[in-house]
N, C-alpha and C positions, 0 to 999 in steps of 0.2 A: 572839243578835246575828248579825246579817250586813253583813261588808266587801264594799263595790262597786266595781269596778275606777272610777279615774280617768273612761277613756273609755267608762265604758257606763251610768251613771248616767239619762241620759234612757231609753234602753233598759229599766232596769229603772222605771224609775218611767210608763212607759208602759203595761207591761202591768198595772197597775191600772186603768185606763182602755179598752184594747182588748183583749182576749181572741186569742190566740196560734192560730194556724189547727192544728190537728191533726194533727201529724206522723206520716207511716206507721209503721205498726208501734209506734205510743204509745198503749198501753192508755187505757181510758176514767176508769180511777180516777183518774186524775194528766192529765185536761185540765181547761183552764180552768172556772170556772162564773162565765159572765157578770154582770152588777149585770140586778137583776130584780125589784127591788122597793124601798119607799122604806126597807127599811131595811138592805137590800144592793146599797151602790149604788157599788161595785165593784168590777172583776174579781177574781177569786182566782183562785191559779197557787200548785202546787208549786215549791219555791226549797230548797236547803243551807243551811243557818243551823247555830249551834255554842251548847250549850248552856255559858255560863263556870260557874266555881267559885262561893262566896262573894265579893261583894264582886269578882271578877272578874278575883281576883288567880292569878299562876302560866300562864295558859294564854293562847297566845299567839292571836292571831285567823289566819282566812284569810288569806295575800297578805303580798307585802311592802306596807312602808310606803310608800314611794314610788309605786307602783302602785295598792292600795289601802289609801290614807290617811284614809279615811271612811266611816261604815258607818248600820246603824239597827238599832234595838235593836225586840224585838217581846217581847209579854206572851202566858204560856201559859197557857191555858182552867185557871180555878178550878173549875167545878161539872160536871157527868156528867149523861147521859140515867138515869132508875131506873134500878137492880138494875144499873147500867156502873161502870168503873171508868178512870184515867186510863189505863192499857195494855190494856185493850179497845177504848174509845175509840181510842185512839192504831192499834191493830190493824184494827178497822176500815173505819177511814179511809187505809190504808196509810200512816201514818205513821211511817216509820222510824229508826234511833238508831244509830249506830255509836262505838266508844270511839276515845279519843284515841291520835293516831297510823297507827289505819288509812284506809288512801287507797282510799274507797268510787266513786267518781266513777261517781256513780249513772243519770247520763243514758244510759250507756255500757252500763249492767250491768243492763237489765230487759228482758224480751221484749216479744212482741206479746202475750200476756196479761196482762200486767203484772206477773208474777213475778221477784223477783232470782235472779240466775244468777252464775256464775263463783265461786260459794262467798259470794256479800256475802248470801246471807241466814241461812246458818251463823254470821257475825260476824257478827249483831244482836244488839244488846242493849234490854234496856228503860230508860225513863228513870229507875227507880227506881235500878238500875244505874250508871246516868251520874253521878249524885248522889252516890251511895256512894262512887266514882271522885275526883269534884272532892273531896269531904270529904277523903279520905286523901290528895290530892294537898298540900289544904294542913295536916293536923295529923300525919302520919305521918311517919315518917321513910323506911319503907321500901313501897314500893307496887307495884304492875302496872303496866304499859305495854301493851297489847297481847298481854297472858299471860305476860310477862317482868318478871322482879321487879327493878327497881332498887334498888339497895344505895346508901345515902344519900341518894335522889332526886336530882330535875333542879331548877336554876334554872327553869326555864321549859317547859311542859309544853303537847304539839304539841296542834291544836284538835281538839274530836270533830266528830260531823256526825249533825245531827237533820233530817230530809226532811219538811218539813211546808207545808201550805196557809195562803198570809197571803193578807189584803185581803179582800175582801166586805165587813165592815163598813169606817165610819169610825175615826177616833182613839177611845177611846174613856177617858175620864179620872174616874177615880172613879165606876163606874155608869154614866153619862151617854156619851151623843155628843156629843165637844165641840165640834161644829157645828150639830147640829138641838137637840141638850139631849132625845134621848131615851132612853127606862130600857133601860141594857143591864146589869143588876145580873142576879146569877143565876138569880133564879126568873121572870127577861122572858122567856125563850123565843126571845131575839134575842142572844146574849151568845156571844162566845167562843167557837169550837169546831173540833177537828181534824176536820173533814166540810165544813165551809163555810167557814173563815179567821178567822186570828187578828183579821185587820183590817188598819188602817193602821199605819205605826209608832209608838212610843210616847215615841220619841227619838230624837236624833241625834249619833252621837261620832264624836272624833276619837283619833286612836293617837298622835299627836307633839304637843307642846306650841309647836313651833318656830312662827315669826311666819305661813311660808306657809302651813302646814297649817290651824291658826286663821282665818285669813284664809277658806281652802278650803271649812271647817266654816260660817261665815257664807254664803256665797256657797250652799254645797249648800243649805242653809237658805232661800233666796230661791229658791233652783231650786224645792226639792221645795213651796214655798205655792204657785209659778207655773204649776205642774203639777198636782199636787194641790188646789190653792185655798187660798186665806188660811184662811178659817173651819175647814177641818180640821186644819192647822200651828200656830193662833196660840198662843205660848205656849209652842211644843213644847220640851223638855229637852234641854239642848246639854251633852254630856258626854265627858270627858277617860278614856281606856281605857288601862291601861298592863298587863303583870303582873307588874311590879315594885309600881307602888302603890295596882291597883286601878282605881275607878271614882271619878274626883272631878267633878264639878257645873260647868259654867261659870253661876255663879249673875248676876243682872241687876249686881251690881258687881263683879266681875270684867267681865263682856262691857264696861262702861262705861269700866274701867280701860283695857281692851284699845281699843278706839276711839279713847280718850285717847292712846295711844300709836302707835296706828297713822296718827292725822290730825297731830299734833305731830311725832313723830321718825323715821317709818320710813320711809324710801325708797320710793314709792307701785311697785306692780306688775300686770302681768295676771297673767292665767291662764296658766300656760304648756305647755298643750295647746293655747289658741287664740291665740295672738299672734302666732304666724308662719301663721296662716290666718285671719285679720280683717284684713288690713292693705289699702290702699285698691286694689292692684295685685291682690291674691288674695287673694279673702273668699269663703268657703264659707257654702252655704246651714245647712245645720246647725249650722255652729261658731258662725257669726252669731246663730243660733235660741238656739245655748246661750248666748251672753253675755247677751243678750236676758232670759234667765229668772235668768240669778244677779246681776241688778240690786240694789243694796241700796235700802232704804227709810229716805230722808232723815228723813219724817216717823214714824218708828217710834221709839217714846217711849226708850227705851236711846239713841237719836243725838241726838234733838235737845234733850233736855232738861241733857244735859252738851256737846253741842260748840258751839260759839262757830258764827258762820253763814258764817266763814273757815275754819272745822275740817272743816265738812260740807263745803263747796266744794272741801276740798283730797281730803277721800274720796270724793266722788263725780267727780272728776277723775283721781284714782290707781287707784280703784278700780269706780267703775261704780256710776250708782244711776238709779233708774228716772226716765223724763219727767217723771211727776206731780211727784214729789218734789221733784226741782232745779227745776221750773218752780214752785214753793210758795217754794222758797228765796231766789229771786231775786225775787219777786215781795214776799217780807219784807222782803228790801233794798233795793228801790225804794221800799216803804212808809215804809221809817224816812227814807230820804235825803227823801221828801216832809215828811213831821212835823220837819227839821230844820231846813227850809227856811220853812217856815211858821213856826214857832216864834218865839220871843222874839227868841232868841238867834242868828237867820239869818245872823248879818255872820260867827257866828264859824264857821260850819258848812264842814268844809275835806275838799273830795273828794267822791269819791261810794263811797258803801257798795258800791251795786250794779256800779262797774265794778272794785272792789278784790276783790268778791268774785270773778266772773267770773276776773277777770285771776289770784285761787290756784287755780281750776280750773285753767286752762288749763296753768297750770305745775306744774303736780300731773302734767298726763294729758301732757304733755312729756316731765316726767320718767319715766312708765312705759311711753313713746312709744304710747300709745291714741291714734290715728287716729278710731277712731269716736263715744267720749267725747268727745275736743276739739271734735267736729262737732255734737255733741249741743249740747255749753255754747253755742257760737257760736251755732246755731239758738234756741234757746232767749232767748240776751242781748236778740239784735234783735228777738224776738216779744214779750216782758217789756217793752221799752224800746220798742217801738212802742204797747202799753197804755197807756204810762205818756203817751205823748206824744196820745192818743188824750183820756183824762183830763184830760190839762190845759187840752186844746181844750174838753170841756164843758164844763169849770169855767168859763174865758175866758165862753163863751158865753153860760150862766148868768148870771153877772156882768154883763157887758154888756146881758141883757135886765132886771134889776134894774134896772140904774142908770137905761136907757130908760125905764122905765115907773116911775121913782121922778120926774127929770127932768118927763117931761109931766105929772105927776100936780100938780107944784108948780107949773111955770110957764107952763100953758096953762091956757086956760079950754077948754069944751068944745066940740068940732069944731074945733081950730086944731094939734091933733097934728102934722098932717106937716107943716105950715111949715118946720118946720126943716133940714129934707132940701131945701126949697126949690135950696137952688145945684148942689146936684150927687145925681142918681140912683144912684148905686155909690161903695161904700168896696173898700178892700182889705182880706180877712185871708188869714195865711197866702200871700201871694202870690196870690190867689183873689180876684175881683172878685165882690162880692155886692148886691145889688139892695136897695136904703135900707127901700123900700116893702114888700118878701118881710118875711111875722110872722117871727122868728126861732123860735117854736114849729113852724113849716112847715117851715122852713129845719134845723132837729133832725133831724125825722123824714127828710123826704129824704135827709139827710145819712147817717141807719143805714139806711137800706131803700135808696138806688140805687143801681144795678147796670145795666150796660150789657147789650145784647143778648147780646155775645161773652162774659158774665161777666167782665171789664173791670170796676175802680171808676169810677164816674162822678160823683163822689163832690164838689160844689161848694167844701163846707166842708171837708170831713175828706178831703184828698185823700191818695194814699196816703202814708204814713209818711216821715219823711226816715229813713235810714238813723242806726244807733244812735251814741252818744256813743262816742267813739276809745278805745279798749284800747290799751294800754302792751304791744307784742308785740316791740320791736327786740330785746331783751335773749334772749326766747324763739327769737326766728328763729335766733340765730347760736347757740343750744344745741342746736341739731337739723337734721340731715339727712336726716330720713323723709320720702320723699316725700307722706305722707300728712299729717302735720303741718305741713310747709311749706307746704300748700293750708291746710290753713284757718288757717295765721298770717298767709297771704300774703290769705285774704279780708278777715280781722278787718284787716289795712292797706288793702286794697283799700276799703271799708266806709269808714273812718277817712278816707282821699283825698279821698272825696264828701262827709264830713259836714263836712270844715273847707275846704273850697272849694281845695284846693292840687293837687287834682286838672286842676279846669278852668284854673288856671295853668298849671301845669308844662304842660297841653296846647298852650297857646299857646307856650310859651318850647319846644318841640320843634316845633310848626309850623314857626314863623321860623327852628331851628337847621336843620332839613333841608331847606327852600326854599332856604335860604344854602347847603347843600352841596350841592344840585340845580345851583341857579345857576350854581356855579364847578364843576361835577364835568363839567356838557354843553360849557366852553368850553375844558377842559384835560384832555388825559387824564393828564399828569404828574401830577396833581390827583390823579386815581382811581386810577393805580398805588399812590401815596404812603396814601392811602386806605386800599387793602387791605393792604399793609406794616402800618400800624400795629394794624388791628384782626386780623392775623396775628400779631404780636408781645402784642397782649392775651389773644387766643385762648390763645396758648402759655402767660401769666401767670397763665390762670385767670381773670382779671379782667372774662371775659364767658363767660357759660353757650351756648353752642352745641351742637349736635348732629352739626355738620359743620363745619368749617372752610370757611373764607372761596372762594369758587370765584375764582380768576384772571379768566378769560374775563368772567365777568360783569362787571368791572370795566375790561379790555380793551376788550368791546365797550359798548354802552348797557344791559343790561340791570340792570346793578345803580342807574342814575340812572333806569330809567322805572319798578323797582318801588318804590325811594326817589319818586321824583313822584307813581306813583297813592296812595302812603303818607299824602302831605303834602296828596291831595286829600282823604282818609279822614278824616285830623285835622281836616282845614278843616270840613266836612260835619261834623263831630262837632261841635266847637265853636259851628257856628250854628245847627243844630235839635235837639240835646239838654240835656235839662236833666241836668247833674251829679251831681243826688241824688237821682236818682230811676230805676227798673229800665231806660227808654231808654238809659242811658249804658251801663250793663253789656251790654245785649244786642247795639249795636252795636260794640262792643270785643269782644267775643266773635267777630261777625262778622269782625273784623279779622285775629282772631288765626288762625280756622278758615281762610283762606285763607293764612297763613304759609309755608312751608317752609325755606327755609334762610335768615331773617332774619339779620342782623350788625347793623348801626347801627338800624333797622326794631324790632326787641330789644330791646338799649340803651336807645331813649328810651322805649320803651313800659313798661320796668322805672322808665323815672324817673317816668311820667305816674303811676303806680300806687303808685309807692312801694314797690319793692318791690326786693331786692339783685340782684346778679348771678349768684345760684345756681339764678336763676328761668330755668328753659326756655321753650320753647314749650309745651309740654306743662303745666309750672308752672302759668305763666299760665294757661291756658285753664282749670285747674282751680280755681285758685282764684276767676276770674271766675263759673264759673260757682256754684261755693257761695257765694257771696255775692251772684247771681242770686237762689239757693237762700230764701236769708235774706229777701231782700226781699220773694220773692214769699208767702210764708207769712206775714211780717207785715201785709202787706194786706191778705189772704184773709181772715186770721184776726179776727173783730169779736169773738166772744163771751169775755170776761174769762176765760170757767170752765174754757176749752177749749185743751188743745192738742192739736197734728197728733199721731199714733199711732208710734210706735217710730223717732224723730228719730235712732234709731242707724242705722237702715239708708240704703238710699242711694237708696230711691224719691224 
């Protein structure tokens, strides 16, 4: 077995893949040997591994727990080249063995021949050795340590240290490669061996039973298939290491129990190496890369065949599961909320699956404050719910041309078809004026194939998406203050403003308010001192998010009514050439906001147009304008049902 510190795991599971450049004075016998063929396909690198007892009880691993809480377990060559033996073999291939308790730290102790020095190859032992060792560790009562005989023995007995080459081949599982399925049984000639590497590992364990380590052990789990590949991980063995009880199995119910438990009761959490470096202010490239790879898989038959499609929602919101996945999941719950709707039983169909699910995401990834999970759900909702709404326009259309062509079929004779468009050339659908006479099979195709010069939809029927159905976020907003979560609660409101039209209201009733205090603010300065008195006394209450307190002078002289005036021409121009619910309205609110600086009342109302509380900045705002920019523009983009955008956690 071998424990891998917390923070180096991508590190080691790299050098299965690239070969380690050759460091001075590092012998040739202990550098890497590249993948080089299809049935060494790769790298192998000398590593410290620890050979346990029986059952694996008594002897403690590398590392602390805490540090390294997770490990892999590797299987040692059964069969020999002729007339070899396993410690010639082992000999060699410089494969080394040391007993328990001595501190070999081998990197340190070999020259430029590759010889050990400082006495570590006087304490060599063989593996037959090491055997002998673990056996009396657990049936003796009195043993060696180090050429010191303990009287009664130890609880717990410190780890050895075997120096051998892993990787080159794949996993390899009864015989086989459990990825190509080819013979690595002993007499292939491709099997096993201290010269070219054990292979990949053969399992994966954890040293604490506690809920984060568990958690830790799944996650390494999705790391090392995201790295290594599905096909050589599927299936791999998730094992519990202690030496008090040995090696126990986390078998497919158990992990199912555990899921159960972790989506129903456990306080959702990150990773806590990367959660104070993913967050929306300071996200590192690697930390991000690694959350990226210990995504879980929603559709991985242990999740989804026991959690409910509220259970998965709340663990990939708490915990992180890959795009495919949650994009599968939401996409089930827009299926069922259609089948309900259709159904017999429509009148009694109450809610919607797809935005209840959404809506335990999101309060999942609140409570273990993920910033980039919340982002994911969010993307994802309006891309899923712009399909749906995509959908329903064919069907409409479908329909529609049925009924036409059922219609003529009955009550015309023949050449007398268009008569009936007779009074008027163009209907409306969707807000979209469409031409009587255009075949609606023409009007189809145009509809999925047009595209503007600038990539723009140009789109007659299917024009872009209205923004998704309203998320249930008040409740979420005032349980958090990360600024990274109050961007995309503040989008999913944002989003929510445009799709029930309280948006383009509230714009109009903040027109008319700040035209009215234009009005009285240019004929009275008592007006505007009294003005900033009060939004000084809000300021102090908290009752309005600033970045600076209220400036005097601007209020003294004109300038606080002419940037209130050019405000009120902002809003006017907003209200007569954009449409509400559609990417126009965000982008020039974006505009609005990028030229801001020390807003007061300008804030205020534009937190009311939005919907959004007084904890919103400038900075706020603009961010959640523009993730929900974000959202819109992906669900236009996006035509093809099969597809979604690539790693919705990042912030491209």
């Amino acid at each position: 077995v071998k424990t891998i510190k917390n923070a180096e795991w991508t590190m080691f599971l790299r050098r299965f893949q690239e070969p380690e450049k050759r460091r001075r004075g590092f012998h040739d016998a202990h550098g890497d040997i590249p993948a080089h063929d299809e049935n060494y396909r790769f790298n192998a690198f000398v590593t410290s591994t620890s050979l346990l007892p029986e059952m694996g009880k008594k002897m403690r691993c590398y590392g602390s727990i805490k540090e390294y809480g997770t490990g892999v377990v590797f299987a040692l060559p059964t069969s020999w080249d002729k007339d070899s033996t396993e410690q010639t073999a082992a000999n060699k291939s410089h494969t080394w063995c040391w007993p328990s308790g001595y501190s070999a730290k081998t990197e340190f102790n070999i020259d430029r021949h590759g010889n050990l020095i400082n006495g570590r190859k006087e304490a060599l032992e063989t593996f037959d050795d090491l055997r002998k060792h673990n056996h009396a560790y657990l049936h003796d009562k009195d043993y060696k340590i180090c050429g010191k005989v303990v009287k009664g023995g130890l609880n717990t007995i410190p780890y050895n240290e075997v120096y051998v080459r892993v990787g080159g081949l794949g996993r390899i599982v009864d015989g086989l490669d459990c990825a190509t399925g080819a013979d690595r049984n002993d007499d292939s000639g491709n099997n096993r061996s201290f010269g070219k590497g054990l292979g990949l590992p053969v399992a994966l364990f954890v040293r604490s039973a506690q809920f984060g380590h568990l958690i830790s052990l799944l996650r390494t789990r999705a790391r090392v298939a995201s790295i290594l590949g599905t096909s050589h991980i599927n299936n791999i063995p998730l094992l519990f290491i202690t030496p008090e009880l040995g090696v126990r199995v986390l078998t497919d119910d158990l992990e199912q129990e555990l899921l159960k438990i972790v989506s129903r009761n456990l306080n959702p959490f990150q990773n806590p190496n990367l959660a104070y470096k993913t967050t929306i202010e300071n996200t590192s490239e690697k930390h991000l890369e690694q959350k990226l790879e210990e995504l879980i898989d929603l559709d991985d038959d242990n999740v989804k065949k026991v959690l409910t499609p509220k259970e998965r929602s709340r663990l990939a919101g708490g915990f992180g599961a890959t795009d495919d996945s949650v994009a599968n999941l939401l996409m089930e719950a827009m299926e069922q909320d259609k089948a309900s709707h259709e159904g017999k039983h429509r009148a009694a169909a109450e809610g919607s699956k797809l935005q209840d699910v959404v809506n335990e995401g999101l309060a999942a990834a609140v409570r273990s404050g993920d910033y980039h999970t919340s982002r994911q759900l969010l993307i994802l909702y309006t891309l899923v719910a712009s399909k749906g709404h995509r959908a329903k326009n064919s069907d409409m259309i479908e329909a529609e041309e049925d009924a036409y062509k059922t219609f003529n079929e009955e009550e015309f004779e023949e050449g007398e078809e268009g008569k009936i468009f007779a009074e008027t050339d163009f209907v409306e659908h969707n807000g979209s004026p469409i031409k009587r006479h255009a075949s609606l099979e023409n009007l189809i195709a145009l509809a999925e194939n047009a595209e503007a010069e600038d990539g723009t939809l140009s789109n007659p029927i299917f024009a872009p998406p209205p923004p998704p159905p309203p998320l249930d976020t008040d409740r979420l907003r005032s349980a958090t203050n990360s600024d990274g979560l109050l961007a995309v609660l503040g989008a999913a409101e944002v989003l929510k403003s445009m799709q029930d039209g309280s948006a383009k209201r509230r714009t109009l009733e903040a027109v008319l308010a700040i035209e009215e205090w234009v009005e009285a603010g240019e004929q009275n300065v008592a007006f505007r001192l009294a003005s900033w008195r009060d939004q000084r006394a809000a300021q102090n209450d908290l009752k309005i998010n600033m970045e600076d307190n209220s400036d005097f002078l601007a209020f003294v002289s004109n300038k606080a009514t002419s940037n209130r005036k050019k405000f009120a021409q902002q809003l006017r121009e907003l209200v007569d050439i954009t449409d509400f619910g559609d990417l126009s309205f965000l982008t020039n609110v974006h505009q609005i906001v990028s030229k801001m600086h020390s807003p007061c009342l300008r804030l205020e109302l534009l937190q009311y147009v939005l919907g959004l509380d007084n904890r919103y900045s400038v900075a706020h705002v603009a961010r959640s304008v523009e993730l929900a920019a974000t959202c819109m523009s992906i669900s236009a983009e996006t035509v093809d049902a099969d597809k979604t955008p690539v790693s919705l956690l990042t912030n491209d």
